[in-house]
ZAVEX-452545 format. One record per residue (C-alpha): residue number from 1; x negated, y, z. Coordinates in Angstrom, 1 decimal, always signed. Each point is the difference from the previous one (the first is absolute). Layout:
<nodes>
NUM_X_Y_Z
...
</nodes>
This chain:
<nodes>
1_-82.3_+8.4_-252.4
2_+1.5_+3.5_-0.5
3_+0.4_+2.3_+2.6
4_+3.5_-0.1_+0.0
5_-0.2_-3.8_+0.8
6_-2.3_+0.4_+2.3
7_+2.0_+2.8_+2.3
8_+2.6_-2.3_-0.5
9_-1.6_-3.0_+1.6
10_-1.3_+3.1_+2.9
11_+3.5_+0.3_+0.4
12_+1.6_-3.4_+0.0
13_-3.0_-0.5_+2.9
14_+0.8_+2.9_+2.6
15_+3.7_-0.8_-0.8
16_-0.5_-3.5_+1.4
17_-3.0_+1.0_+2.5
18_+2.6_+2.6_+1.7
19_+3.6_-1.9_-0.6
20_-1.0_-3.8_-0.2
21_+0.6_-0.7_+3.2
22_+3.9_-0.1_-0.5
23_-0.5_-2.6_-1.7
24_-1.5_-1.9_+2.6
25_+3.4_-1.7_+1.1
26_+1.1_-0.9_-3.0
27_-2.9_-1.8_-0.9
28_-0.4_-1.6_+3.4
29_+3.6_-1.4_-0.1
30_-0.8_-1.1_-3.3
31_-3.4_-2.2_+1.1
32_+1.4_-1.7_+3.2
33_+2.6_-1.9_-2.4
34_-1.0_-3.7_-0.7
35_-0.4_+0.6_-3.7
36_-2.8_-0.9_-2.7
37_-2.1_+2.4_-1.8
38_+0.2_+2.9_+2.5
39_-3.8_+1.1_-0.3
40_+1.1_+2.7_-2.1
41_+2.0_+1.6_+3.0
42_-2.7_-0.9_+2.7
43_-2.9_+1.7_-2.4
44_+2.6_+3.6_+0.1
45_+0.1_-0.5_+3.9
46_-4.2_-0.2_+0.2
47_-0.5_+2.9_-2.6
48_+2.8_+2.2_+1.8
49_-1.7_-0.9_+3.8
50_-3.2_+1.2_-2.1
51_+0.8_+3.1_-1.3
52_+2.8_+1.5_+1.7
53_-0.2_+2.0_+3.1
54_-0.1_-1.6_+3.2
55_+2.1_+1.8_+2.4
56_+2.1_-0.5_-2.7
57_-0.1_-3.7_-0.6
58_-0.1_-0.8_+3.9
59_+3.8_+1.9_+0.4
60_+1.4_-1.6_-3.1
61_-1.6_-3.6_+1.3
62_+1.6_+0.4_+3.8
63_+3.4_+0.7_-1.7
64_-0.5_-3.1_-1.9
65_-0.8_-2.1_+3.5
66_+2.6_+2.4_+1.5
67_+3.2_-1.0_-2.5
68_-1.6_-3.8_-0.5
69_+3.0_-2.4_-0.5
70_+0.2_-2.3_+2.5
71_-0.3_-2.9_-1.9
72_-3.1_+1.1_-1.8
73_-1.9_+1.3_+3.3
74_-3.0_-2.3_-0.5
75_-0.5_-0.3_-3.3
76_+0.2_+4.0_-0.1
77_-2.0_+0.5_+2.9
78_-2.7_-3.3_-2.0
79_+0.0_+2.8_-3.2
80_-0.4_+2.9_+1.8
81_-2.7_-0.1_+2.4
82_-3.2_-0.5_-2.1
83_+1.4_+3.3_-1.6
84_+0.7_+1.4_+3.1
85_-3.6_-0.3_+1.3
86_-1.5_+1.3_-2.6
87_+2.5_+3.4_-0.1
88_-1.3_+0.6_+4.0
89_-3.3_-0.8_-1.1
90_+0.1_+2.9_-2.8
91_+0.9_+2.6_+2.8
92_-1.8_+2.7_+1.5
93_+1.8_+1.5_+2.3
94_+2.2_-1.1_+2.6
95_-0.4_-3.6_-0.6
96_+0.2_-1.1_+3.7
97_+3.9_+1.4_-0.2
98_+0.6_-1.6_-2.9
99_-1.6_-3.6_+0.7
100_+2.2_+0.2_+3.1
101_+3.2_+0.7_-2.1
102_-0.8_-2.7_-2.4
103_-0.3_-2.6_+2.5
104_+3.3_+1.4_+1.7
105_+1.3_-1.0_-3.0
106_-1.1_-3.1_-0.3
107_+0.1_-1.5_+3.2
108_+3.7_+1.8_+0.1
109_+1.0_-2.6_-3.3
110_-2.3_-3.2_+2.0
111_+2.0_+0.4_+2.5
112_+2.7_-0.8_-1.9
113_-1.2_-3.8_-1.2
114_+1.2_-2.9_+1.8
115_-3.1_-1.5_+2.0
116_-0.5_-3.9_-1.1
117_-0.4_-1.8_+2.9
118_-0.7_-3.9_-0.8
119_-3.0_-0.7_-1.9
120_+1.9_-1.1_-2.8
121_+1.8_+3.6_-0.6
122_-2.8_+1.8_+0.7
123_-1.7_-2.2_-3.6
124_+3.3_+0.9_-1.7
125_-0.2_+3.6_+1.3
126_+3.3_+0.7_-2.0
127_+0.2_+3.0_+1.1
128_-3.7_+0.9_-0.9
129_-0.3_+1.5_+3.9
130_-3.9_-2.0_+0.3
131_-1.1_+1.5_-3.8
132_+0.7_+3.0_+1.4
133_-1.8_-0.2_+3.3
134_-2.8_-1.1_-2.2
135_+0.1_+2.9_-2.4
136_+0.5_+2.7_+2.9
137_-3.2_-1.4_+1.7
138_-1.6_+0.6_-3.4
139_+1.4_+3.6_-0.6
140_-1.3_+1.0_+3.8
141_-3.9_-1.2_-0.4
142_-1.4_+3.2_-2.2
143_+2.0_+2.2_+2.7
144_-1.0_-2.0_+3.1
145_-3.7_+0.2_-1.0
146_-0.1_+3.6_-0.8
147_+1.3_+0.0_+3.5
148_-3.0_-2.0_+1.3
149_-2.4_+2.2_-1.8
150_+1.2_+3.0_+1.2
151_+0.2_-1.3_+3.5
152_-3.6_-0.6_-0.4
153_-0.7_+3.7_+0.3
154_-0.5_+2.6_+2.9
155_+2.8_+1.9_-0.2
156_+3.4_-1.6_-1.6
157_+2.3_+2.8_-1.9
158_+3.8_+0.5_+0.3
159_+0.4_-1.6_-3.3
160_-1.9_-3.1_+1.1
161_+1.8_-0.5_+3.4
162_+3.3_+0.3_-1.9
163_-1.0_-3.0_-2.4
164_-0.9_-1.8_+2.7
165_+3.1_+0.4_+1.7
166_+2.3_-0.4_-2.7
167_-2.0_-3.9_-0.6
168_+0.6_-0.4_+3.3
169_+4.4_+0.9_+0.3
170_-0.5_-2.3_-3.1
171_-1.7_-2.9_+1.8
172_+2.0_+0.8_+3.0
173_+3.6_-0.4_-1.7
174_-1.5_-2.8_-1.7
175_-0.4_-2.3_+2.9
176_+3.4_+0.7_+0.8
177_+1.7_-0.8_-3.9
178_-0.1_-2.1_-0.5
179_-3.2_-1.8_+1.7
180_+2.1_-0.1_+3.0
181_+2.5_-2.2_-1.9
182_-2.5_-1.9_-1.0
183_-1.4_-3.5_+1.4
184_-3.7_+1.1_+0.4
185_-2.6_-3.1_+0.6
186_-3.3_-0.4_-0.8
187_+0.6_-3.4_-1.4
188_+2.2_+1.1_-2.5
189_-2.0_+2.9_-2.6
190_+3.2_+1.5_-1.6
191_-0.3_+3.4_-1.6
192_+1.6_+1.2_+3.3
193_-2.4_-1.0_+1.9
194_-3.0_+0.9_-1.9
195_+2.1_+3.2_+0.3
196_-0.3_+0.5_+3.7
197_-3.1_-1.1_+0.3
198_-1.2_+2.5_-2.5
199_+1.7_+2.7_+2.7
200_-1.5_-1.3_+2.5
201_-3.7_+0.0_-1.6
202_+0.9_+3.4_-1.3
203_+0.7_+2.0_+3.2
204_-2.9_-0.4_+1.9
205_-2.3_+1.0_-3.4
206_+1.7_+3.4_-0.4
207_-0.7_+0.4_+3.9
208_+3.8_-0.8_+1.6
209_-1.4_-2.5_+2.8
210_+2.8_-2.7_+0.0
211_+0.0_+0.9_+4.2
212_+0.6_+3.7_-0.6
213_+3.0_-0.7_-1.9
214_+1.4_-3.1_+2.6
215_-1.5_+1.4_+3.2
216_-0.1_+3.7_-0.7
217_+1.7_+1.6_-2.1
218_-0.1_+3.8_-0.7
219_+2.9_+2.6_-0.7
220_-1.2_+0.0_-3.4
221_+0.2_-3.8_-0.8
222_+3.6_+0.2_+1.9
223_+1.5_+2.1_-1.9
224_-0.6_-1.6_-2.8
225_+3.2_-2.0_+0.5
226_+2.9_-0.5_+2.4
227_-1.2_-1.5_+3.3
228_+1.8_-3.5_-1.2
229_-0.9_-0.3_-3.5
230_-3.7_+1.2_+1.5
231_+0.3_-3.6_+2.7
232_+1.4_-1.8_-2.7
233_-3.6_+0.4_-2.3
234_-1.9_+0.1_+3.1
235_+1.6_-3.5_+1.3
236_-1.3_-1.7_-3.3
237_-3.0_+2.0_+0.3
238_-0.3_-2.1_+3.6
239_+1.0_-2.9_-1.5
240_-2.4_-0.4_-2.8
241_-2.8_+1.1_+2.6
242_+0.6_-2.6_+3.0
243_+1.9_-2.5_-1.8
244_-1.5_-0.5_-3.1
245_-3.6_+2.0_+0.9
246_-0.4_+1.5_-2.8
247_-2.5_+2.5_+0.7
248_-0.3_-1.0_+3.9
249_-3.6_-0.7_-0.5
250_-0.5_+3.9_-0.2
251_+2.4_+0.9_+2.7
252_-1.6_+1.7_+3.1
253_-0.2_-2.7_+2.5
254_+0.5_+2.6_+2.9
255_+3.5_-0.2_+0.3
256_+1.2_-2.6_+3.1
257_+2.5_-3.2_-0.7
258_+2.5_+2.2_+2.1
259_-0.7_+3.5_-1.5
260_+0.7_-1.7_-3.3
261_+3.0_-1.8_+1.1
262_+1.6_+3.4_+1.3
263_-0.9_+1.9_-2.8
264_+1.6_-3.2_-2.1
265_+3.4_+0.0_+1.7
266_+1.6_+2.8_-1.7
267_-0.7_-1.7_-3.5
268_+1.5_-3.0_+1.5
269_+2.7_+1.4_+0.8
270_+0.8_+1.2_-3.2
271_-0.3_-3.2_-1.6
272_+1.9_-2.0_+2.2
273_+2.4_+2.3_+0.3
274_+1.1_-0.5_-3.8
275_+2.1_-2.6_-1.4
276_-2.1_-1.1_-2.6
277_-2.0_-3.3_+0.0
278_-3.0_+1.2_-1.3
279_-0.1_+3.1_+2.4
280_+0.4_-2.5_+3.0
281_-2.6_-2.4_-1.4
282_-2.2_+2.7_+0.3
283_+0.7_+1.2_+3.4
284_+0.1_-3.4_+1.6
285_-3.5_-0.7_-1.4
286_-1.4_+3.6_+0.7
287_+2.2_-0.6_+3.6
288_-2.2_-3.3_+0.3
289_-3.3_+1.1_-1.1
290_+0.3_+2.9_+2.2
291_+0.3_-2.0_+2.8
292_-2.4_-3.0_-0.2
293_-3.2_+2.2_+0.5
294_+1.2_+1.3_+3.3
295_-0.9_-2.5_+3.1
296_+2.7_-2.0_+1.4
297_+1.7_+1.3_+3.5
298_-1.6_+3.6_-0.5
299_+2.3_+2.6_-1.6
300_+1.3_+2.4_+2.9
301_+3.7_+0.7_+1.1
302_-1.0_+3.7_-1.1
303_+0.7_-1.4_-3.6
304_+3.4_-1.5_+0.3
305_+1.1_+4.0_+1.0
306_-0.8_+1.3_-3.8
307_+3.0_+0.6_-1.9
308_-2.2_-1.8_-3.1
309_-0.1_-3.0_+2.1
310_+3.4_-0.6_+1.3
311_+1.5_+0.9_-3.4
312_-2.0_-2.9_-1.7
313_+0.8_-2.4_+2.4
314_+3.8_+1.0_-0.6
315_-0.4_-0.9_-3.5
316_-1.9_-3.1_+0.6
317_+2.9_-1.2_+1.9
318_+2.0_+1.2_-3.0
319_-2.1_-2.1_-2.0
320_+0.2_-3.0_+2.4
321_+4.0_+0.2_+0.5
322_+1.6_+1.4_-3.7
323_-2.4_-0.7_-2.3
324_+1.5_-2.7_-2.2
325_-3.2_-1.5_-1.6
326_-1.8_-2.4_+2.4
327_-3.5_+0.6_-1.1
328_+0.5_+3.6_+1.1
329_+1.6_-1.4_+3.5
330_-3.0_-2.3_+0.2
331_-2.8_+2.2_-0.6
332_+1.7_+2.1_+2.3
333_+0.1_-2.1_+2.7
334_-3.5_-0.6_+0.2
335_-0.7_+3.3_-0.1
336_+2.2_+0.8_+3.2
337_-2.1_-2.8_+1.9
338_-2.9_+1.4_-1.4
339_+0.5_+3.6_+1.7
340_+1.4_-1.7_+3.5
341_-3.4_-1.7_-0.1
342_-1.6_+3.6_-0.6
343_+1.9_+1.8_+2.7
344_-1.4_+0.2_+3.8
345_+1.8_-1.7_+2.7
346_+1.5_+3.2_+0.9
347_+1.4_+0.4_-3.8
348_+1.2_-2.8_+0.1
349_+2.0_+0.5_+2.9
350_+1.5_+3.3_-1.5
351_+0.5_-1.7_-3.4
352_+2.0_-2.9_+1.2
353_+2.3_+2.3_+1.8
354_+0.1_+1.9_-2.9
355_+0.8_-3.2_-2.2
356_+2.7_-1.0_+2.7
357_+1.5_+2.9_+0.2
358_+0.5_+1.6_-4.0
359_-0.2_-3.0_-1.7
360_+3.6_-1.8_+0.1
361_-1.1_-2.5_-1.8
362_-0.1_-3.5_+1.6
363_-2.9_-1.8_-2.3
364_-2.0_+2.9_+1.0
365_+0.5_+0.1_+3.7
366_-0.3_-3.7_+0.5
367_-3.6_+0.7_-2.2
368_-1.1_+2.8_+2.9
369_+1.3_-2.9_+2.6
370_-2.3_-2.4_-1.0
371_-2.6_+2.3_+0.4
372_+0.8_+1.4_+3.0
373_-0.6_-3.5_+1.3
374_-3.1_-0.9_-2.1
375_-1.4_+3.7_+1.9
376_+1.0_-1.7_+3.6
377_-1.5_-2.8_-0.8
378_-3.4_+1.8_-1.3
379_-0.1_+2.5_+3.2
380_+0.0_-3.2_+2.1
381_-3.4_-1.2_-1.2
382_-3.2_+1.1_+1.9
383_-0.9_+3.5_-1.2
384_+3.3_+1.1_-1.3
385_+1.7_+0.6_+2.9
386_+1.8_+3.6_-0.8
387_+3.1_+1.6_+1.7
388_+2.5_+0.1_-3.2
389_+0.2_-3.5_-0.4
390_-0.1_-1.0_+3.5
391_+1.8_+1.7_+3.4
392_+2.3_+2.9_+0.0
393_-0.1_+1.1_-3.8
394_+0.7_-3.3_-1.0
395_+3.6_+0.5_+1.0
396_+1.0_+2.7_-1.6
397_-0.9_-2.3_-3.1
398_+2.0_-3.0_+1.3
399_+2.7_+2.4_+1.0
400_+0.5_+0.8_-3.9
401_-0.5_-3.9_-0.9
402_+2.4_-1.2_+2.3
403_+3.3_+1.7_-0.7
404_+3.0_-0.1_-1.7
405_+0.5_+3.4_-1.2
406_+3.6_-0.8_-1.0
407_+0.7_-1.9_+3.6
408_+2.9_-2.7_-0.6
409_+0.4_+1.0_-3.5
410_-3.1_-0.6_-1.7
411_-0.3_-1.9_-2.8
412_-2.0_-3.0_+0.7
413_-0.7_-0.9_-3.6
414_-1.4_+3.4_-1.2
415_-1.6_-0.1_+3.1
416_-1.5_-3.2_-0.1
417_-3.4_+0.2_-1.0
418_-0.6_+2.7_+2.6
419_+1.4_-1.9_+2.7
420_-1.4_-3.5_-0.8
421_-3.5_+1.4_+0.2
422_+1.2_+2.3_+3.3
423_+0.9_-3.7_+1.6
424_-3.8_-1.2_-1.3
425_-1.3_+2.7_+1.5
426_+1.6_-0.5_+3.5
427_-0.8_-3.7_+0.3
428_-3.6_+1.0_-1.1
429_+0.2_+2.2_+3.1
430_+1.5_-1.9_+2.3
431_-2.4_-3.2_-0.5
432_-3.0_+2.1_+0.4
433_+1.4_+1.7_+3.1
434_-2.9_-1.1_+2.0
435_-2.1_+2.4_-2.3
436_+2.4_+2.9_+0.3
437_+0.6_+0.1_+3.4
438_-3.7_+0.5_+1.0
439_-0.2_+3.2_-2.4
440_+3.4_+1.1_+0.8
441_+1.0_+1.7_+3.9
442_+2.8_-1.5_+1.3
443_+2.2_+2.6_-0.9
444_-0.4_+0.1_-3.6
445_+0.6_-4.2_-0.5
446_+3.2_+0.6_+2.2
447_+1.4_+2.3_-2.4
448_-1.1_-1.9_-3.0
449_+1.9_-3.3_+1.4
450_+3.1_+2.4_+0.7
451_-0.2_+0.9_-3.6
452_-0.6_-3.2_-1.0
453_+3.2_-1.3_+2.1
454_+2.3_+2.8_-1.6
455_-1.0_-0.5_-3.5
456_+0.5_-3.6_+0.2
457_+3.6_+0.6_+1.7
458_+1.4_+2.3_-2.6
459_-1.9_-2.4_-2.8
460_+2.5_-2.8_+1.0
461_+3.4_+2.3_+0.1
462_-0.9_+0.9_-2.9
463_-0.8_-3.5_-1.3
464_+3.5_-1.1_+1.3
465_+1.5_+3.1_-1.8
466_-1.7_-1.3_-3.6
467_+0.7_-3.4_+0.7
468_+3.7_-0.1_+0.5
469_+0.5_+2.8_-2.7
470_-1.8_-2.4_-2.8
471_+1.5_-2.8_+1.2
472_+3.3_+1.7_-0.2
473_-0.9_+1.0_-3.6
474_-1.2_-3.6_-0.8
475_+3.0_-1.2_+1.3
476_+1.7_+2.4_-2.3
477_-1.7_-1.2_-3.1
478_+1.1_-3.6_+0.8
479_+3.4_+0.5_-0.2
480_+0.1_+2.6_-2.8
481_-2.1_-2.7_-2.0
482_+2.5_-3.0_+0.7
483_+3.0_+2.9_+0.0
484_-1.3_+0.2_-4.3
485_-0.5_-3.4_-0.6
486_+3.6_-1.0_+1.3
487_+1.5_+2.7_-2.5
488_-2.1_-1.2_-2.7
489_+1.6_-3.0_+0.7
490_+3.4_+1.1_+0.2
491_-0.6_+2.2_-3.9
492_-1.2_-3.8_-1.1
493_+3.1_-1.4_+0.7
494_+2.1_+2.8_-0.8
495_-2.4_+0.8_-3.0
496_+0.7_+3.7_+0.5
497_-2.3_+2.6_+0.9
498_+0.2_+1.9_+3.4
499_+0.5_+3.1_-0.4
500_-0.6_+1.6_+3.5
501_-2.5_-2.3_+2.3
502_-0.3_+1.1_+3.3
503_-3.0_-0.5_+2.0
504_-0.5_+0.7_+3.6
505_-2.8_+2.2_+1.3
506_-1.8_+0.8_-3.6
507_-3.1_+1.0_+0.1
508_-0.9_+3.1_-2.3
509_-2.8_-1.6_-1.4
510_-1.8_-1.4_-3.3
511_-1.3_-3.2_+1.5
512_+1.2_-2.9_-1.2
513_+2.2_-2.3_+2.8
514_-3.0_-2.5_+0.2
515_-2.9_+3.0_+0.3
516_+2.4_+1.8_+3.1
517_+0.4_-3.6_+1.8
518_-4.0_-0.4_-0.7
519_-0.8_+3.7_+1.5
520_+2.4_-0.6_+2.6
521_-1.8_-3.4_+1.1
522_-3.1_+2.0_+0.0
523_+1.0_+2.2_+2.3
524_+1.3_-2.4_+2.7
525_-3.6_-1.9_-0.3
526_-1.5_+3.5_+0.5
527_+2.0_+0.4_+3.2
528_-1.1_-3.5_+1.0
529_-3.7_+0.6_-0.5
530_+0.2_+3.4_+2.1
531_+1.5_-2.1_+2.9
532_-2.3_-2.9_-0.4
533_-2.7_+2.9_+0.5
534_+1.9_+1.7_+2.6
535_+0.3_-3.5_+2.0
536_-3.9_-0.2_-0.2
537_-0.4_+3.0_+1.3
538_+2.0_-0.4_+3.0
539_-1.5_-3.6_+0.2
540_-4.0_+1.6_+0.2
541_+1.8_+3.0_+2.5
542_+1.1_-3.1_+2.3
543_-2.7_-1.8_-0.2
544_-2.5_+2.8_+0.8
545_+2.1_+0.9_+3.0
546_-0.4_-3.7_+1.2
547_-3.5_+0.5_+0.1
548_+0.3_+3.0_+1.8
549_+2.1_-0.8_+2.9
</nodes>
C-alpha cells in the first residue's frame, strides 16, 4: 500500500468517525422498511454507532425518535434502541442526563401506541406497543444495575442519584402510559404485564421502598411530575401492590388496614373519577381490597370528614347512577355495602343523611332505606343497643325517609323505589313497636307516629294527583287510538290519503302507542301497590291501638 493510499483510507476514516452521524437518519429510515436484503444498511448503522462520536450519535438518534412518523413509531423505536443502548453505554460524561433524555424520548413516542386491551389484540399487537415494552425493559437493565452497584456504596455521587432518578420518572410515567390503560392480572403474562411487574421488582432494588413513594413521598419525587399525572402512576402503582400483590410479600407490614385505606383514597379517587373502563376497574378493585382488611363496624365518623373520602363516595354514586355498563354498576354496588358494613354506627348515621340528602337519585336512596332498617333491626339485638339507630337520632333519619320533597307534586314513578322501601320500612317499624317503645321515651315515638301520620297523608293526595292524571292520559290514548283507526277506515274507503290527521292530546314522545298504554298501566299498578301498602300500614296502626286501649 502506498502512502498516499494509505492517508487516504486515514482520511475517508476521521471523515466518517467525525461526520457519520448525519447519516444516522437516513439509514435508520431505510432499515425500519419491510424490505429484503437490508443487512447491508443495518451493518453501516453498527460500524457508525462504533466509531463515531457519541454525544454525537445520541443528538442525531433523539432527532430520529423526535421526528418518527407516526405510523412507523414501533418499528423505529424496535431498530433503534439496541443502538441506542450501546451510544449511552460509550459515554463518559454526563450519562445520567442523557439516559433521562433518551427515555423522555421514548416513553414520549410509547405513549403514543394504542394499548391492546383483550387478550387477542394484545397477541396481534398491531401496533407493536408489547414489543416495545419488552425491548425498553431490555434497554434499562445495564443502566438499572449500574444503579444497584453504585447504591451498594457509602457515599452515592450526584451523577449516581441523577441516574437513579431519571429510571425512576421513567418507571413512574410508565405506570401511567400506558400500564394504566392496561388490564393488568396475574393470570394473564402479557408483555405488559411482565412490564409492570419488572417496575415493581425494580424499585425496591435501587432502594425506592414502594411505601416511600405511596405513603411518603418527598419534594423531590413530587416534582418529578404534575400532582395528577404523579396519582395517576401512583394509583397503578397501588393497584398492582394490593390487587395483584406483586411485591406485597416484601411490603412493611407496619402499616394498619385503616392507615392504608386513607393513604389509598386519593388514588381511588383518581381512578374512579375517570371515564375509562379500565381506570374504574382498577379503582373498584383497589376500592374493594382496600376495604376488606379493615374489621366490620369499626371505621370512625372522623373519616367520612376527609375531603378524599366524600369525593370518592361522590363518584361511586356516579358510578352506581350514570355509568352505562352493568358490570361497573354491579361491582359498584357491592362495594357501597361493603364500606356501610365498614363504617361505625355513628358513620353510618352521618352517611345515610349524607346519601338522603345529595344523592337525588331514587335507586340509591331506597338502597340507604333498606339499610337504615337492616341497622334498626341489628341495634335491637342484645349487645347492639346504640343511640343512632334507636331513640331520638333515629328521627332525624326517618324525617329524611319519610317525605315528599316535592309535596303534592312529586312524581310517584321516579320516586318509586325510594318510597316503596320508605312504606317497608314503616310497617317493619310499626310491627315491632313493642321493641321500640321500650328503647324509645315517650316523646320521641309520639313524634315519630306524627311523622308517620303526615307522610302517609300527603302520600295519598299525592297518589290521587298521579292517579287521575294517568288515567286522564290513558283515557286520552284510547280515544286517539280508535280516533286513527276510524280515519284509516274512512282513507280505505275513500282510497285517498289524509293529508292532515288530527289527534287529541299528543304526546311528544318516541314510544310506540302500545309501549305508552303499557307504561301507563304500569303506573296505575304502582299506585295500587303503594295503597295496598299504605292500607297495611294503617291496618297494623289500628290494630296496635286495639291492643293498647
Amino acid at each position: 500500500m502506498s502512502e498516499d493510499q494509505a492517508n487516504d483510507i486515514i482520511q475517508r476514516w476521521v471523515i466518517v468517525t467525525a461526520m457519520g452521524y448525519v447519516l444516522m437518519e437516513p439509514l435508520i429510515s431505510e432499515a425500519t422498511k419491510k424490505k429484503k436484503n437490508l443487512d447491508h444498511c443495518r451493518a453501516a448503522v453498527t460500524h457508525l454507532i462504533k466509531t463515531c462520536s457519541p454525544n454525537d450519535l445520541l443528538h442525531s438518534l433523539l432527532e430520529v425518535i423526535e421526528d418518527v412518523d407516526p405510523g412507523a413509531i414501533s418499528d423505529t423505536i424496535l431498530v433503534l434502541i439496541p443502538h441506542l443502548q450501546t451510544v449511552l453505554l460509550r459515554l463518559d460524561e454526563r450519562k445520567a442526563a442523557s439516559v433521562g433524555l433518551a427515555l423522555s424520548a421514548l416513553q414520549k413516542q410509547l405513549s403514543r401506541l394504542p394499548v391492546p386491551y383483550s387478550r387477542q389484540q394484545e397477541e396481534a399487537d398491531e401496533f407493536g406497543l408489547c414489543r416495545c415494552c419488552t425491548a425498553l425493559a431490555a434497554f434499562t437493565k445495564p443502566f438499572i444495575e449500574e444503579v444497584k452497584r453504585k447504591d451498594g456504596k457509602c457515599v452515592a455521587t450526584a451523577e449516581d442519584e441523577e441516574l437513579k432518578t431519571e429510571i425512576l420518572k421513567f418507571y413512574m410515567k410508565s405506570l401511567r402510559e400506558p400500564l394504566l390503560e392496561a388490564e393488568l392480572t396475574g393470570d394473564r403474562k402479557s408483555p405488559l404485564w411482565l412490564f409492570a411487574v419488572e417496575i415493581m421488582v425494580t424499585l425496591p432494588a435501587i432502594k425506592e421502598p414502594l411505601s416511600g413513594l405511596l405513603f411518603f413521598s418527598s419534594q423531590r419525587k413530587s416534582s418529578l411530575m404534575d400532582s395528577s399525572q404523579s396519582n395517576e402512576s401512583k394509583a397503578c402503582l397501588a393497584y398492582l401492590l394490593f390487587v395483584q400483590l406483586v411485591t406485597i410479600d416484601s411490603f412493611p407490614a407496619v402499616f394498619s388496614p385503616v392507615f392504608v385505606l386513607q393513604r389509598n383514597m386519593e388514588y381511588i379517587d383518581h381512578l374512579l373519577s375517570s371515564k375509562k373502563e379500565s381506570h374504574l376497574l382498577k379503582g373498584l378493585a383497589l376500592f374493594t381490597k382496600s376495604l376488606e382488611s379493615i374489621q366490620d363496624n369499626s371505621l370512625p365518623v372522623s373519616l367520612l370528614e376527609q375531603k378524599s373520602f366524600f369525593s370518592v363516595l361522590q363518584n361511586l354514586r356516579q358510578v352506581l347512577t350514570d355509568c352505562p355498563m352493568q358490570h361497573l354498576r354491579e361491582t359498584g354496588l357491592h362495594i357501597f355495602q361493603l364500606f356501610i358494613d365498614k363504617l361505625d354506627a355513628e358513620a353510618k348515621h352521618k352517611f345515610f343523611r349524607c346519601m338522603l340528602k345529595t344523592s337525588n337519585h331514587a335507586g340509591v336512596e331506597s338502597y340507604i332505606v333498606k339499610n337504615i332498617k337492616n341497622q334498626i333491626e341489628s341495634s335491637m339485638k342484645p349487645g347492639n343497643a346504640n343511640k343512632w339507630f334507636l331513640g331520638a337520632e333515629l328521627l332525624s333519619l326517618l324525617g329524611l325517609v319519610l317525605c315528599l320533597p316535592q309535596g303534592a307534586e312529586t312524581d310517584l314513578l321516579n320516586s318509586m323505589d325510594k318510597i316503596m322501601e320508605s312504606l317497608n320500612l314503616l310497617r317493619y317499624v310499626l310491627i315491632r313497636d313493642k321493641d321500640l317503645r321500650s328503647k324509645f321515651q315517650a316523646d320521641v315515638w309520639e313524634d315519630l307516629c306524627r311523622i308517620k301520620d303526615e307522610y302517609i297523608k300527603m302520600l295519598r293526595v299525592c297518589i290521587g294527583i298521579s292517579r287521575a292524571y294517568y288515567s286522564s292520559e290513558l283515557k286520552a290514548l284510547k280515544e286517539d287510538q280508535k280516533l286513527k283507526a276510524k280515519e284509516a277506515r274512512d282513507a280505505a274507503r275513500s282510497s285517498r290519503s289524509v293529508k292532515n290527521m288530527t289527534v287529541k292530546h299528543e304526546k311528544v314522545s318516541n314510544m310506540s302507542p302500545e309501549v305508552q298504554h303499557q307504561v301507563l298501566q304500569s303506573a296505575m299498578v304502582t299506585f295500587d301497590l303503594m295503597e295496598s301498602l299504605i292500607v297495611r300500614i294503617e291496618e297494623i296502626t289500628e290494630e296496635k291501638q286495639s291492643k293498647v286501649n
